[in-house]
N, C-alpha and C positions, 0 to 999 in steps of 0.2 A: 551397387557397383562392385563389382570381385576386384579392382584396383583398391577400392577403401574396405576389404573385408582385413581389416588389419588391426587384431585384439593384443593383448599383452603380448602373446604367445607366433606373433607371424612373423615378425622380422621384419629385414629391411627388403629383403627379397619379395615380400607380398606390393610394397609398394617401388617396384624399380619403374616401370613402365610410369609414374605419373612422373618421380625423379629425373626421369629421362626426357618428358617433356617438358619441366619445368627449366632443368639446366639449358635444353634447346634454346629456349627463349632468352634465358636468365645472359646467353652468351650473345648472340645475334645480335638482339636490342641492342645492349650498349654499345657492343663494337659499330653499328649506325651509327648510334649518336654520338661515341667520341670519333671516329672519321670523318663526320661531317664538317667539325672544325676544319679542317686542314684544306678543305673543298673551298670554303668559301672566298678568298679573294681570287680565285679563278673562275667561280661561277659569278662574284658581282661586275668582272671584268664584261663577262659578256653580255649582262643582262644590266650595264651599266650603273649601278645600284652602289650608292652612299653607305657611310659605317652606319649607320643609323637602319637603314633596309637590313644589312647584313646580322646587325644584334637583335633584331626581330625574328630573323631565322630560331635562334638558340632559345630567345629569352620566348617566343609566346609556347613553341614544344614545351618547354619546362613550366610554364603558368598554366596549360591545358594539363599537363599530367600532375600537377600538383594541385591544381583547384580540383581535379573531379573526382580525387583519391577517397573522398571520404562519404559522399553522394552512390559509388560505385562499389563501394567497401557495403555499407548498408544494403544494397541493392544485391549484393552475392549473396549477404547471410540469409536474405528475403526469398529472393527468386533462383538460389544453384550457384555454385562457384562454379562449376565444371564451363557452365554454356557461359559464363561470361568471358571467361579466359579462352575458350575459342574463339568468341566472336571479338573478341579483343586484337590474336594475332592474324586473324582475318583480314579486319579492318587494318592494320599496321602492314599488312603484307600487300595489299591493296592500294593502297597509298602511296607506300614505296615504290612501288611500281611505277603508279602514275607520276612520280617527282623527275623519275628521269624523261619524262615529254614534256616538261613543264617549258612556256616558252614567254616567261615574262615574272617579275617579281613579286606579283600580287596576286597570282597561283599559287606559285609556288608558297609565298607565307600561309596562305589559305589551307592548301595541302597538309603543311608541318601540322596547323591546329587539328587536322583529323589525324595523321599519325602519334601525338604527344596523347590525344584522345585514344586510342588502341594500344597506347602505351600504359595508361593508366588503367585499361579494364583488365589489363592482365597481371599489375601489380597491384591492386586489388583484391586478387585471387591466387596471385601464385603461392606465397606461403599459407594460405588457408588449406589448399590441397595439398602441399605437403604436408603440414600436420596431422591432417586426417588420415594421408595415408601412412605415413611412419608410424610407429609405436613411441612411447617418451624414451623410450631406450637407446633407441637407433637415432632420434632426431636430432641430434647435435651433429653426426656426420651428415647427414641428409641434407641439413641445411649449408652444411662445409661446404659439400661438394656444389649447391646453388651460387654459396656467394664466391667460389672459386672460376664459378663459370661465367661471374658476371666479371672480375677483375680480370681476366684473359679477355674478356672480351673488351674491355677498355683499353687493355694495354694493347692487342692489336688496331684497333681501328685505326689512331692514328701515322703506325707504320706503313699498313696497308692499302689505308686510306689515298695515304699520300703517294704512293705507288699508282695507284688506279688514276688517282688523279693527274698524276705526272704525266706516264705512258698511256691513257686510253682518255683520258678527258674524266672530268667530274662527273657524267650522266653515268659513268659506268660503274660508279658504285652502286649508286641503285640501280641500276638493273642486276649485277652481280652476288647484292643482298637477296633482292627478290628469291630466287631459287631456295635459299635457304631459310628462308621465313615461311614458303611453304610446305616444305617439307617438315617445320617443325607444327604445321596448323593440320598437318596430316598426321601426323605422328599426335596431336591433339585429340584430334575426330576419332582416332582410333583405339588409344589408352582412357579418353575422359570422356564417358556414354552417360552421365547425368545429364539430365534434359529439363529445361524450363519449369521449376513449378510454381504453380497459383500460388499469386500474391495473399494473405488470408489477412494481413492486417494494416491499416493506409501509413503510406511514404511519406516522410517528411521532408514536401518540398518548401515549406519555408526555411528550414534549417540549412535545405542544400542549397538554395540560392545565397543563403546569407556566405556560408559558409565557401560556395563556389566565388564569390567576389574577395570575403577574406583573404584566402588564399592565394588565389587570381594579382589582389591588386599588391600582397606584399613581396612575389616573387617576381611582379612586373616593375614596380616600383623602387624596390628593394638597390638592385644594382646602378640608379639613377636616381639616388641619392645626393648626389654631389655635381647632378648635372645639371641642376635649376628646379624652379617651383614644383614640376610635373613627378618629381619623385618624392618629393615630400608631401604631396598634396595624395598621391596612391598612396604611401604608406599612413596616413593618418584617418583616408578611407579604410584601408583596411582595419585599424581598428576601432573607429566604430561600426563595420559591419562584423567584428570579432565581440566586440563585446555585446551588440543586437544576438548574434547567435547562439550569447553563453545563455540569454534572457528568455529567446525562443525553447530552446534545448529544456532550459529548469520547468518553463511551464508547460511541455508538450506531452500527450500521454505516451506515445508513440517516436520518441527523440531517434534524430542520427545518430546522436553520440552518447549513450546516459553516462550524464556526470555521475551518477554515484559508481558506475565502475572505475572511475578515476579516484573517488573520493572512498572509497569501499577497500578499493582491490590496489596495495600499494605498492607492490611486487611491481603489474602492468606501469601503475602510474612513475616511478623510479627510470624505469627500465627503457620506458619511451623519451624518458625527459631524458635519460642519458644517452639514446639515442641520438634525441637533437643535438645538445653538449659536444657529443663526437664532430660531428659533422661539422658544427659552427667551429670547432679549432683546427679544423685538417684542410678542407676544401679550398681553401685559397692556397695551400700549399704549393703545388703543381702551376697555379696560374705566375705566382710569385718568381718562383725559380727561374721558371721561361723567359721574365723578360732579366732575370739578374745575369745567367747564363751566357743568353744572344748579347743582351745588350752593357752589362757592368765587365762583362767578361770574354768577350769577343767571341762566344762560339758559334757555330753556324747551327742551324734548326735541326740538322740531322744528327750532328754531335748534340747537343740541345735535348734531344727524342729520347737518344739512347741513354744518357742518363738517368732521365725521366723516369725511364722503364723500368727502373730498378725495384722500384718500390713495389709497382703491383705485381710485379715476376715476384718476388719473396712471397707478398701476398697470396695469389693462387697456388705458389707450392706449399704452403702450411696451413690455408683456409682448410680442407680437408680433415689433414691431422688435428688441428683443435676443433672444428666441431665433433672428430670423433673422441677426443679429450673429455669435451664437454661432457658426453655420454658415460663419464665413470666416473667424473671427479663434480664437485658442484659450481655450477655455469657459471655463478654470479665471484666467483673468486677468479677464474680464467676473464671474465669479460672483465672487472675490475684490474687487473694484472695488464690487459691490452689497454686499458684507457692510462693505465702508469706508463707502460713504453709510447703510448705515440705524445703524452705531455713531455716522456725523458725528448722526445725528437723534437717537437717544437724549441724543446730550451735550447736544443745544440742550435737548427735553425737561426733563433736568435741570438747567437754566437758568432752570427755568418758574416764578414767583412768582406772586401774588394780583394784582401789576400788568401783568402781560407782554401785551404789545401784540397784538391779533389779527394782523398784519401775519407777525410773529416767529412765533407756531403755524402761519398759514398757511404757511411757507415750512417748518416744520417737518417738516410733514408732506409737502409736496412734494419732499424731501429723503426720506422713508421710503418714501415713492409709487416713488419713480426708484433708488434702493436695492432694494428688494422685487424691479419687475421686473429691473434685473438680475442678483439673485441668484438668482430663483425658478427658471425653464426651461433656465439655463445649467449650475446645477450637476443639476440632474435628468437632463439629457443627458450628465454626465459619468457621474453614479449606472450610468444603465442602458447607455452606451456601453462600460463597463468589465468585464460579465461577459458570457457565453457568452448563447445563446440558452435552452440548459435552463436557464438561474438567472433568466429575466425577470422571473417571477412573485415570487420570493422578492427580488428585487431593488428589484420596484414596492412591494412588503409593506414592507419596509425604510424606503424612502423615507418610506411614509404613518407607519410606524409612530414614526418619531423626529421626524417633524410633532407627531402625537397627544401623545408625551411630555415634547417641547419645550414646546407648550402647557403641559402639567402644572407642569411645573418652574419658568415664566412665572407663572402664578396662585397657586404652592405661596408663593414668592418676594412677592408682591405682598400676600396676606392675611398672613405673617409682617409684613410692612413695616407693615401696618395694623392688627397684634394689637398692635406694638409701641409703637404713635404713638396709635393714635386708641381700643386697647381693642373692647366690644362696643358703644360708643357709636355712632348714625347719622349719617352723615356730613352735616353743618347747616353752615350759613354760621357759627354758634357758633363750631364748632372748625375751622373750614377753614385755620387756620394751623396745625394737625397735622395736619393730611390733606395738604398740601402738602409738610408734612418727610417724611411716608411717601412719596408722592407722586417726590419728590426722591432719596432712601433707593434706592425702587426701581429707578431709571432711573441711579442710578449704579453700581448692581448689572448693570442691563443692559450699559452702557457698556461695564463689565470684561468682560461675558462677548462681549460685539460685538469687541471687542480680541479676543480666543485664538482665536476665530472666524474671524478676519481669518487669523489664522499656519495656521491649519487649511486653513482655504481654496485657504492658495497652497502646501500638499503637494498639493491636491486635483487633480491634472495629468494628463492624458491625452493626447498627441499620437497622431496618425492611425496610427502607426505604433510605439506603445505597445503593448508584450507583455499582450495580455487574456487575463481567469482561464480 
């Protein structure tokens, strides 16, 4: 492929065209899935559909893209990243499509399951391709500008979202996505000409089934924790199909996962776990705010929004700038330095009272903003900088995959904090002085976990001249 003829010596220019269509996607996708929030009590309105229909919307999209990260991850190093990740935002561009015809509730969640599915084969593959095709020199901005294009795309969706939804009805997002998911699956077809090859040695499908349920039943589970037996009874499948898979994996010749690259290569193993770490103390940030905002604070959704936005706007303006940081200075001191500013934000966070200054939130969050970006692309170039080229795929897997979990562990943590404070009661200005102590509860929970995060971090090391797996 002349997209991956990219030796010490080609730059970043040898691989712009696959950067171009990784960011394509890297922005799209999300901006779908955070727009979609904003859709849904207009679309259960007319498809008359329960809060219960409506968290199946979000929650099985996220259990398909998180169980099949690591079955799909294996499956690129095997058989081509390039045709996965087409056929990836094929299938998501397809789908999309079809969601704005949907004309009943049990399509339409059927649908999600195939687009979080086309979701997953292309985060699977996306930073595998970039790797391959940057040099270690230029990858740090490379990846900048990927995860720059994913936080613009979060932070638009639900402006836009909500626009489309307002003026033109909720079906018009998906149709109005559509155009542009094909043009990025064209823009695929045309920069990424790797093509299918022979499988030469056998798949481990006991590991992916085991591992597809792991997954599956702790990010379905996960958030319904605190809602009766049915979430603790998923979460407790999930691990014993987690620990059946650690049993599979040791005895298999041919593993999904080889534990000894975890157990070998400490760099990766550090770098992933502080991946997760991130995630489990940030993610419920954003959900938190929203109801303190609207509801401890009288603001309306759209004051509410703008807020919000503060954080990934800083975000996408200096994700760039520190992956290309990363590229002169050493990665694992910048991503350690991002995981100190967003525990400094969770502390102020949990600082936050019924009277806390707007002033204080805004700088709050511009403290998570400049945290985020420089943890995000620094350590993701450590992640895929530390194994071989056959492991890309299962490396990129990894990465998404302790995103997705982290999430989980963020929301599992957060609805605990508000079974414990506020009950099944709705969150009113009533009781907004327990929804603050939950509120509080949680972000001090995060704080500690931003702390171990930080020590993780700074194992997370890799110099140019560091022994890779």
């Amino acid at each position: 492929m002349k997209q991956f003829l990219s030796g010490p010596r080609a730059g970043i220019s040898s691989g712009l065209p696959v950067l171009y269509t990784v960011a394509a996607t890297q922005f799209i996708m999300p901006f779908m899935f955070s727009g979609v929030a904003v859709t849904l009590p207009v679309m259960g309105q007319e498809f008359g559909a329960g809060g219960t229909a409506l968290g199946l919307v979000e929650s099985i999209y996220l259990a398909a893209t998180g169980a099949l990260l690591l079955p799909l991850g294996r499956l690129a190093d095997m058989a081509g990243h390039a045709p996965l990740f087409r056929s990836g935002v094929l299938l998501y561009a397809v789908s999309t499509l079809l969601l704005s015809f949907t004309q009943d509730m049990t399509t339409f969640i059927l649908l999600r399951l195939v687009q979080g599915t086309g979701a997953a084969m292309t985060m699977a593959s996306n930073m595998a391709l970039l790797t391959k095709a940057i040099p270690r020199s230029e990858r740090g901005r490379a990846m900048g500008i990927a995860v720059a294009s994913v936080y613009l795309g979060l932070s638009a969706g639900p402006f836009l979202g909500g626009a489309i939804a307002t003026h033109l009805g909720w079906r018009w997002l998906y149709i109005l996505g559509t155009p542009p998911l094909a043009l990025a699956y064209l823009l695929a077809r045309r920069n990424l000409k790797e093509r299918w090859q022979p499988v030469t040695e056998p798949f481990d499908w006991a590991g992916a089934a085991l591992s597809v349920c792991a997954v599956g039943l702790a990010v379905f589970g996960g958030p319904r924790l605190a809602a009766g037996p049915g979430g603790i009874l998923a979460l407790a499948g999930s691990m014993v199909c987690g620990a059946l898979f650690l049993v599979v994996e040791s005895r298999t010749a041919n593993p999904l996962l080889d534990l000894a690259l975890l157990r070998r290569n400490k760099t990766f193993s550090f770098a992933t776990a502080a991946q997760f770490i991130n995630y489990a103390a940030t993610f419920g940030i954003t959900f938190l705010f929203s109801l303190y905002l609207q509801n401890a604070r009288g603001m309306t959704a759209q004051e509410t929004g703008t807020v919000l936005l503060v954080q990934p706007l800083v975000q996408t303006l200096l994700s760039p700038l520190c992956g290309r940081l990363a590229d002169s200075m050493p990665a694992h001191r910048i991503a350690t330095a991002g995981m100190a500013c967003c525990t400094a934000g969770t502390l102020m966070a949990a600082m936050t009272g019924a009277d806390t200054s707007m002033a204080f939130m805004l700088t709050m969050f511009v403290v998570l903003g400049v945290g985020f970006a420089l943890f995000a692309s620094p350590n993701m170039s450590i992640i895929m900088g530390s194994v071989q080229t056959g492991r890309y795929g299962i490396a990129s897997a990894m990465a998404a995959s302790m995103r997705t979990l982290g999430m989980v562990l963020s929301m599992v943590l957060v609805t605990a904090a508000m079974s414990l404070h506020t009950g099944d009661a709705v969150v009113t200005a009533e009781n907004a002085d327990a929804f603050i102590s939950a509120m509080r509860w949680s972000f001090a929970v995060f704080s500690a976990l931003g702390g171990f995060g930080v020590a993780l971090s700074l194992f997370a090391s890799l110099s140019p001249d560091a022994p890779r797996e």
